[in-house]
C-alpha positions in Angstrom: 1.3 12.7 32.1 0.6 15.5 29.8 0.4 17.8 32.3 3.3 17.0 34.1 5.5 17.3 30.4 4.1 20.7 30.2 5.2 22.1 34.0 9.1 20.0 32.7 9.2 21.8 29.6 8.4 25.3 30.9 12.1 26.7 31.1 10.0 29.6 32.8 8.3 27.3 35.6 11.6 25.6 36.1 14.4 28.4 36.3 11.5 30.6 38.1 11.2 28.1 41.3 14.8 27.2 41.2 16.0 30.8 42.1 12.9 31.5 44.4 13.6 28.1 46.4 17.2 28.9 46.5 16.8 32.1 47.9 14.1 30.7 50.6 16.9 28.5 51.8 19.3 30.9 52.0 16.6 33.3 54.0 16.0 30.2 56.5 19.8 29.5 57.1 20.1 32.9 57.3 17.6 32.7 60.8 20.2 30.6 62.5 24.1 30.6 60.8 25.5 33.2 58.8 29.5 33.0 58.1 30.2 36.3 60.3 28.4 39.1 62.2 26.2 40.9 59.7 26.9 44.1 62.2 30.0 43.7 63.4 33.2 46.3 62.3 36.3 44.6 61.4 38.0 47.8 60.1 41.5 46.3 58.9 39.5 43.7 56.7 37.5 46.4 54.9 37.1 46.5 51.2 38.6 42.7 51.0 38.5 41.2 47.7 36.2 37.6 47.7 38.7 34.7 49.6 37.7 31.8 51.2 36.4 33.5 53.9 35.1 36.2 52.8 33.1 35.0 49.8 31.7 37.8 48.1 34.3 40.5 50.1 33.9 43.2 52.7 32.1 46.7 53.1 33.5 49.8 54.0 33.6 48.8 57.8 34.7 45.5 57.1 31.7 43.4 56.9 31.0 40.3 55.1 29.2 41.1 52.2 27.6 37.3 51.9 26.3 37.7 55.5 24.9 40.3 54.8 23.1 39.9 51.5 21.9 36.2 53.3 20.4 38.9 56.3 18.7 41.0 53.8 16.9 38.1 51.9 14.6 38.6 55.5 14.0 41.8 54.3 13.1 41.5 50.8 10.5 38.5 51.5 8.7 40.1 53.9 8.8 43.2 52.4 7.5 41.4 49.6 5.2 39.1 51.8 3.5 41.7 53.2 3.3 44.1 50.5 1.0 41.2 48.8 -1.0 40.6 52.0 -1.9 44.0 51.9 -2.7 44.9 48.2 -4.5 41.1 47.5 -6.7 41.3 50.8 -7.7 45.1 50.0 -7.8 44.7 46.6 -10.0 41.8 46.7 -12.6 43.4 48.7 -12.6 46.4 46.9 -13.2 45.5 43.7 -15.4 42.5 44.7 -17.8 44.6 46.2 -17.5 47.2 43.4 -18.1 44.2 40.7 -20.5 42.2 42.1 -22.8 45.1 43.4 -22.0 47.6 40.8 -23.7 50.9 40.3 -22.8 53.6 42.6 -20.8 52.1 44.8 -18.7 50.5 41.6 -18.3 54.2 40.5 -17.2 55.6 43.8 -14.6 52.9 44.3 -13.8 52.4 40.9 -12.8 56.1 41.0 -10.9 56.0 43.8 -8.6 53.2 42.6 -8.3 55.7 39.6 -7.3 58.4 42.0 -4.2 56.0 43.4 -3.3 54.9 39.7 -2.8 58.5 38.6 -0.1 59.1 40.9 3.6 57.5 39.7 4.0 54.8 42.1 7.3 55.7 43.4 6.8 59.2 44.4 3.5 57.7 45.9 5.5 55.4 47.8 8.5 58.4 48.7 4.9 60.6 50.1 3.6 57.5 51.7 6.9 57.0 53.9 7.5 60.2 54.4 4.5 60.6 56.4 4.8 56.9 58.0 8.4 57.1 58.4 11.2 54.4 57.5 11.4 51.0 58.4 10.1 47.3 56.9 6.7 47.5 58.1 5.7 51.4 57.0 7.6 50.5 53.6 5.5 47.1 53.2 2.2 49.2 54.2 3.1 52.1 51.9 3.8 49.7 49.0 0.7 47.9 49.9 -1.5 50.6 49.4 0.1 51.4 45.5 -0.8 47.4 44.8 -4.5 47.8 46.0 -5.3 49.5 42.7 -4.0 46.9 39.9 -5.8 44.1 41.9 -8.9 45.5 42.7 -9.5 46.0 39.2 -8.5 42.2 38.4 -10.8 41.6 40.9 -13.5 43.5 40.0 -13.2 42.5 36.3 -13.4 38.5 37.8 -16.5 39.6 39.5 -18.2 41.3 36.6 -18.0 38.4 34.6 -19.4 35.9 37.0 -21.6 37.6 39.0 -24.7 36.9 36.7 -23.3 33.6 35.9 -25.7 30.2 36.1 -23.9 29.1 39.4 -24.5 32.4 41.0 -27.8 32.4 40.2 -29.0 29.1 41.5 -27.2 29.9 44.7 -29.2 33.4 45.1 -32.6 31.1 44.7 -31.7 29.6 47.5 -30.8 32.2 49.7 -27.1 31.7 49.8 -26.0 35.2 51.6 -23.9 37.5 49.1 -20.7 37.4 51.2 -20.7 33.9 50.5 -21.6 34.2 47.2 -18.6 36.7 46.6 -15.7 34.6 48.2 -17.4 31.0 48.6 -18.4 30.7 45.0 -17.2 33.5 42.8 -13.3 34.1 44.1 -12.7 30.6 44.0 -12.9 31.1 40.2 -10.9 33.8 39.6 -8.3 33.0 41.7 -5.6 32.1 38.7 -5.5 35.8 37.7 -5.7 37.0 41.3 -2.1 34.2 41.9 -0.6 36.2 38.9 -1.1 39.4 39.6 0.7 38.6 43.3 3.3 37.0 42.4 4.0 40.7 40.1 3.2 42.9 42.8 5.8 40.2 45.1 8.7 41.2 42.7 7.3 44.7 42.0 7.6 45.7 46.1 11.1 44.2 46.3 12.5 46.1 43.4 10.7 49.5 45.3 11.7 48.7 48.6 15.7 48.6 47.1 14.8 52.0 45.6 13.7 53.4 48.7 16.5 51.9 51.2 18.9 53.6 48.0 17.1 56.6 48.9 17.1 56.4 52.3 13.6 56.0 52.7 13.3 52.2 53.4 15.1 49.6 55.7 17.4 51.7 58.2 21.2 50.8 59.0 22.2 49.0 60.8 19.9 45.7 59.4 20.9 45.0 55.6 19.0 45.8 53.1 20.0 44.8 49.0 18.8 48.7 48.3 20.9 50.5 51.0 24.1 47.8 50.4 23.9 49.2 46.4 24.2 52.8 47.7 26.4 52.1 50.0 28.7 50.7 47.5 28.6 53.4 44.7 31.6 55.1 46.0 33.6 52.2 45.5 32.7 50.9 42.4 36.0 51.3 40.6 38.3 50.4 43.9 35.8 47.2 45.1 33.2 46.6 42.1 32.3 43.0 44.1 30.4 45.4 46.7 28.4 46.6 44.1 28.0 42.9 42.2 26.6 41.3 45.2 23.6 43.5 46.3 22.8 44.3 42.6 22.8 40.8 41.6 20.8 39.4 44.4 18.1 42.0 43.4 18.5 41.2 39.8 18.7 37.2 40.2 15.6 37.0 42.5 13.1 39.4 40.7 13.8 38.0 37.4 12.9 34.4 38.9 9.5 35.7 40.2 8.9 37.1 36.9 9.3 34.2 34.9 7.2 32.0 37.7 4.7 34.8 36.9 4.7 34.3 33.4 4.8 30.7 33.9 1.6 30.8 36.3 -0.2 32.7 33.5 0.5 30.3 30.6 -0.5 27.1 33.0 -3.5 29.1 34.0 -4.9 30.4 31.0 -7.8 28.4 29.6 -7.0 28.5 26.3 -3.4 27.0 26.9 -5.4 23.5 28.1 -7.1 23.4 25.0 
């Protein structure tokens, strides 16, 4: 009963899974219906203002805006899904291995990590396509590899602390085999701050894929993408401002909800908040 008070009481918790559960619907329905062709050219019905049928307006070409920002909810979760796929499964294995073997293999790895860190993410991630090339999965990979750093060193600090731990000793004296150690018994208990750290890097890549599809760099037209829609609409922002409203607020709406559920998951997770 208590803890079911404290997840109704969290304004953080609550707002943060509303949005992100709205959203998910909307990316589902958006598999199967959407109100108009997120492609097609309607040419006389461009720039509409929001009516009935077209609820948040038309584009340039005459496109419904609200099928289109449904569409690109495909593109920012997997974006985001993979991103996280990516970072948490490298990032786990490198700094696992770095904390629970330590020495010079922690050094090397440890320093390589600081190698990624030193560079500002986005031009890392403007390089990173730029050699890949454009498109969902190359942006997702390339965004992938700037997450690898933060978690491997969440990982590696979870390691450090339990790798000489009673538990962990009493399964070596028994032979339990290290890789089982390492992701049987240890990541098990760190996996709060490993959920955290996720759900940040989920909100971080969405917020960098829209700056690289506004840069050209990202998701490629024809398929929507929030990022590209917002640079799209800049030369309209005084004659159709709703063009600009609707790919800005999506973005805006959706990454503040994962960052309160973030902040949320770290209060509920945090030992000292149970006490």
């Amino acid at each position: 009963m208590k803890n079911i008070q404290r997840y109704t009481k969290n304004i953080n918790l609550i707002i943060g899974l509303l949005v992100i559960v709205g959203f998910l619907i909307v990316m589902i329905v958006s598999f199967f219906y959407t109100p108009h062709d997120v492609n097609a050219m309607n040419i006389p019905q461009k720039l509409r203002s929001p009516s009935s049928n077209y609820l948040f307006g038309t584009d340039e070409f005459g496109r419904d805006i609200f099928s289109r920002i449904m569409k690109g909810t495909q593109t920012a979760f997997a974006v985001g899904l993979l991103t996280v796929c990516i970072g948490t499964i490298f990032g786990i294995l490198i700094g696992g291995i770095a904390g629970y073997v330590g020495g010079w293999i922690d050094e090397i790895f440890m320093r390589m990590m600081d190698a990624l860190m030193a560079f500002p993410g986005i031009i890392l991630a403007l390089m990173l396509v730029a050699v890949f090339g454009p498109g969902i999965v190359n942006t997702a990979i390339a965004l992938g590899i700037i997450a690898i750093p933060a978690i491997a060193r969440i990982a590696r600090s979870g390691f450090v602390q339990h790798r000489d731990a009673e538990y962990v000793l009493a399964a070596k004296l028994i032979g339990v085999k290290p890789y089982s150690i390492m992701f049987r018994h240890i990541l098990p208990n760190i996996s709060s701050q490993i959920i955290v750290a996720a759900t940040v890097t989920f909100a971080t890549a969405m917020l960098a894929e829209a700056a690289l599809s506004y840069l050209g760099l990202g998701v490629q037209p024809p398929n929507p993408s929030w990022g590209r829609m917002l640079k799209d609409s800049q030369a309209y922002l005084v004659g159709a401002p709703w063009y600009t409203y609707a790919p800005g607020g999506a973005i805006t709406v959706l990454v503040l909800g994962l960052y309160m559920l973030s902040n949320a998951l770290r209060d509920f997770m945090d030992p000292r908040s149970k006490a």
